[in-house]
N, C-alpha and C positions, 0 to 999 in steps of 0.2 A: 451409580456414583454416590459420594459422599451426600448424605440430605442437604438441599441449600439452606433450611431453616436450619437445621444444625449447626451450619457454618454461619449464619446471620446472628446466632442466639450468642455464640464466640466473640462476635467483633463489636468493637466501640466504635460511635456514630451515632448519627439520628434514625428515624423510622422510615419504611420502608416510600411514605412517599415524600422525606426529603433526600432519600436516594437516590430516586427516580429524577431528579430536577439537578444533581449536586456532577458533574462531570467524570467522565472514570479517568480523565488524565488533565492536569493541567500544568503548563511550564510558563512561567512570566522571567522574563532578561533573563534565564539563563546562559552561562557562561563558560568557558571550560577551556585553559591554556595548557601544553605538555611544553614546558620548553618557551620557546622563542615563540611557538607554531601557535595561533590563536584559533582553537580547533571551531569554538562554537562564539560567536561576537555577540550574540543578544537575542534568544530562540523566545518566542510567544509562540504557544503551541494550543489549542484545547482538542479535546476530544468526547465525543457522547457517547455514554454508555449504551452498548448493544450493537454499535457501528462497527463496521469494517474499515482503517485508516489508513490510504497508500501514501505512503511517507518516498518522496524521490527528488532524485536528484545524484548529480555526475559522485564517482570516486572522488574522495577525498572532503565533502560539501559538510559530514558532519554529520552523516543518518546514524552509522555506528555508535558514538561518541555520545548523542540523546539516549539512545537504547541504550547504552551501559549504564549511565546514571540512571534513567528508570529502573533498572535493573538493580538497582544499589550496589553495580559492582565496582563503579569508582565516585568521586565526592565531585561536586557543582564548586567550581570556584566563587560562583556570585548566581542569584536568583532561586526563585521557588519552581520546587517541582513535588507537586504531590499526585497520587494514585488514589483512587477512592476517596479523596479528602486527608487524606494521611502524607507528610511531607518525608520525601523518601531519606533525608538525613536523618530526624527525628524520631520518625518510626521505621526505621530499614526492617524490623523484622516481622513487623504487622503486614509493609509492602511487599515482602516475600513472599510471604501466606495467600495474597492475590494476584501473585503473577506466575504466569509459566513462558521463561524466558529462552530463544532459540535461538543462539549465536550462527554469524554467516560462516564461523568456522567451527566445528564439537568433536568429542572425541568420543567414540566407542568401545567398551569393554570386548573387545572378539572373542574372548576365550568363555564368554557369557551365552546362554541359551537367549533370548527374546523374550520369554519370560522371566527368568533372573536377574535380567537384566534391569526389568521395569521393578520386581519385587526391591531391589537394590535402592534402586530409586525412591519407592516408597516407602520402604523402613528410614531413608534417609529423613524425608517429611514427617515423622512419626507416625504411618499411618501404621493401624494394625492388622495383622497378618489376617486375620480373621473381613477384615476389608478390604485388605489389598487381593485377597482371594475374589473376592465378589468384580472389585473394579478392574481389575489386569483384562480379564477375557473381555469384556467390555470395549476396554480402547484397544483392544488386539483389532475388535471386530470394526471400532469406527475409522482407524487407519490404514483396513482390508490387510491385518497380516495375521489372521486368528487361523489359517491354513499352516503359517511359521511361527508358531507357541513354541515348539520344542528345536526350532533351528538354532543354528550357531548363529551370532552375528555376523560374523566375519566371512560368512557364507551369503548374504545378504546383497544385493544391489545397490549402488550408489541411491535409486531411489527408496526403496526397501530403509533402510537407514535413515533417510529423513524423515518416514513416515514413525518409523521406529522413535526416533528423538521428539520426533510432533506430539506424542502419545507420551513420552519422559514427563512434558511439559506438562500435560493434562494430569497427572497421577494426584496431584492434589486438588483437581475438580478449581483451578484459578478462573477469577473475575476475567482477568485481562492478560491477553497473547502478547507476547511481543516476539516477532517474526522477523529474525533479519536475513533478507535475500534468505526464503524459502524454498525456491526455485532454481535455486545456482546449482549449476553443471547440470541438471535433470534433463533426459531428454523426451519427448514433445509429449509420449505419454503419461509418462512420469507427472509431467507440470502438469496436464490434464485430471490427473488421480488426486494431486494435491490440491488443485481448484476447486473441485469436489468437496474434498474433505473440509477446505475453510469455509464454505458455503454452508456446509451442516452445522459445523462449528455457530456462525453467526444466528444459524434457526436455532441454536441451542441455547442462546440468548448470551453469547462471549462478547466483550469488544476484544477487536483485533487492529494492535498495530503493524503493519507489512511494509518493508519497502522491499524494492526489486528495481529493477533493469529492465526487467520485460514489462515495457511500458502498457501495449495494448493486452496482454492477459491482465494486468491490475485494473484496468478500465472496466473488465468485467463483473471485477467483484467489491469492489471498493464504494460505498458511499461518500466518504468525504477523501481530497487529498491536500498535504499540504508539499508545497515545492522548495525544498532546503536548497540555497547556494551561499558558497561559502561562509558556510558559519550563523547563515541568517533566513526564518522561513520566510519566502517573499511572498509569499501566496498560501491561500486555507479556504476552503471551502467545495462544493460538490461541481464533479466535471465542467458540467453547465453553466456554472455560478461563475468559474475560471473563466473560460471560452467567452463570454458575455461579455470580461473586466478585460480581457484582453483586445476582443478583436473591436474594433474603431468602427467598422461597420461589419461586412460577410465576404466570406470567401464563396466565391460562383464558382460554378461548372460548367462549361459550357463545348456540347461532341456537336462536329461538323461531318459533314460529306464531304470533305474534299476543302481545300484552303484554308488549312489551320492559321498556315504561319503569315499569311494576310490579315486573318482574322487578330492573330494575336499581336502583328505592329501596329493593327488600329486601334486596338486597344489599348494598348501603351501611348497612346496620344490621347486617350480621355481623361480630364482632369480626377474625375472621381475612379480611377483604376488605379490602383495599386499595384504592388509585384505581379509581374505576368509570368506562368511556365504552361509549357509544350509541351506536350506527352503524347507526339503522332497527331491525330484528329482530336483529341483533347485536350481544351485549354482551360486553367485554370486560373483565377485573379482574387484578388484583395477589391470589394467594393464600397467607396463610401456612400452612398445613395441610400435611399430609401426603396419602397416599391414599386412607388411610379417611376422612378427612375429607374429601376429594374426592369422595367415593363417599356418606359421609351428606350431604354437599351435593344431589348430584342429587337423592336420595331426599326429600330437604324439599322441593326445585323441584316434584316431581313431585308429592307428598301437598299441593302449596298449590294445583292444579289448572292450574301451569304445565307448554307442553308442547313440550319441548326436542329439536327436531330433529337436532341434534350439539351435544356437549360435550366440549371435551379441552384440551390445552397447549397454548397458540396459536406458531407459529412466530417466534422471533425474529429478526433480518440483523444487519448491521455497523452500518447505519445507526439500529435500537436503539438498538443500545449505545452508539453514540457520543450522542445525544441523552439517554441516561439515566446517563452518566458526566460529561456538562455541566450537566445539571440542576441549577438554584440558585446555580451559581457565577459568575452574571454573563457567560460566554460567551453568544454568539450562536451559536446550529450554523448 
């Protein structure tokens, strides 16, 4: 690919280790109305370079409408939103140069081989033919379509094609991905191959922004997330950091031999139990206690002639969180 000091010795900013310190995205009150419709109410967003960033939340919350303005493809009605330290109004086209940006919906040239089709793309970024010789077979190989160099597009796979556009993105060797529902309609190996590739991608020292749907695949790959609802991020930071702010105390688990659903109207009469569900011989609860309280719990289970074949803090994902950070607010997850 392109040398990075090459592309560093291009760009205006400070040195390499106020780089290191300076965000690859920052959005403060941004804002953004079509109409009547108040897509985006007041976004605070940051993001660190070299991370992976699962951006989610329900249709309609306003993940699209961020990524287009990072994308400088339409204007902020109110608030700052810069890229590298660069504000994407100001410099839209310094922010170009650092982004390779992946709409949830693209279009493809079909009448295009796979490799003219990226050549296309590159002569578009100015790169020269003499490099875009070098770099093509490159992201053929890191999107696995270097077997389909000489294919038609239009002969390609629904997944084939987003790998294909993943690689579009990358032709200019960008700071920063922006990923919207990269994953959409792919099926199960498809989003598998894609996993992959954004995982190489972040060893390759990219930030990435991603949102999806597929809650627990982004769990995998994501260091930090933030959770958009309507218009507004209510939440930023990493799984764990989430799950923590959220839960009030811990969600148990606790498998029985036999008498769950005894088990589990006793325990809807303890003051510190929370939502109780049944799931056959396992039940599951919201706890506010601490450990010892955890620990006279069992000891009661035990002394009422309940007999609990594991008990402990049940696992939570992204998909949790996201479903217990919309709760009550009228979204739909």
């Amino acid at each position: 690919m392109t040398d990075a000091a090459e592309l560093q010795a291009e760009r205006p900013g400070g040195g390499p280790a106020e780089e290191s310190e300076r965000p690859m995205v920052e959005i403060r009150g941004l804002k953004k109305r079509f109409g009547s419709f108040e897509a985006l109410r007041s976004v605070d967003l940051t993001i660190r370079r070299g991370t992976v960033f699962g951006f989610i939340g329900p249709n309609g919350a306003g993940k699209t409408t961020t990524m287009a303005i990072l994308a400088t493809l339409i204007l902020p009605d109110e608030g700052v939103v810069r890229v590298d330290g660069l504000d994407v109004t100001e410099h839209p086209a310094e922010v170009r140069r650092r982004i390779g940006y992946m709409p949830d919906f693209f279009g493809v040239y079909d009448q295009f081989r796979t490799t003219e089709y990226l050549h296309f793309y590159g002569a578009s970024c100015g790169i020269p033919k003499a490099e875009r010789d070098a770099i093509i077979p490159q992201l053929l190989e890191l999107v696995n379509l270097a077997d389909k160099k000489d294919a038609y597009v239009d002969t390609l796979s629904r997944g084939m094609k987003q790998r294909l556009c993943l690689a579009r993105c990358l032709v200019h060797n960008p700071d920063l991905l922006i990923l919207d529902e990269p994953a959409s309609g792919l099926d199960p190996r498809a989003r598998i191959e894609m996993r992959e590739i954004i995982k190489e991608l972040k060893a390759m020292g990219k930030t990435i922004l991603i949102s999806s749907h597929i809650l627990p695949e982004l769990a995998e790959m994501v260091d930090e997330i933030g959770v958009i609802e309507r218009g507004r991020v209510i939440a930023q930071g990493s799984v764990v950091e989430i799950q923590r702010r959220l839960h009030a105390g811990r969600i148990l688990e606790l498998r029985l031999a036999g008498r769950a659903e005894e088990a589990a109207a006793w325990l809807e009469g303890n003051p510190l139990v929370g939502r109780v569900i049944r799931d056959g011989e396992l039940v599951r609860f919201r706890f506010a206690g601490g450990d010892e309280e955890q620990a006279e719990l069992l000891v009661r289970l035990v002394g009422l002639g309940f007999r609990p074949i594991a008990f402990g803090e049940a696992q939570t994902n992204l998909e949790d969180v996201f479903l217990e950070m919309t709760r009550g607010s009228g979204v739909e997850a």
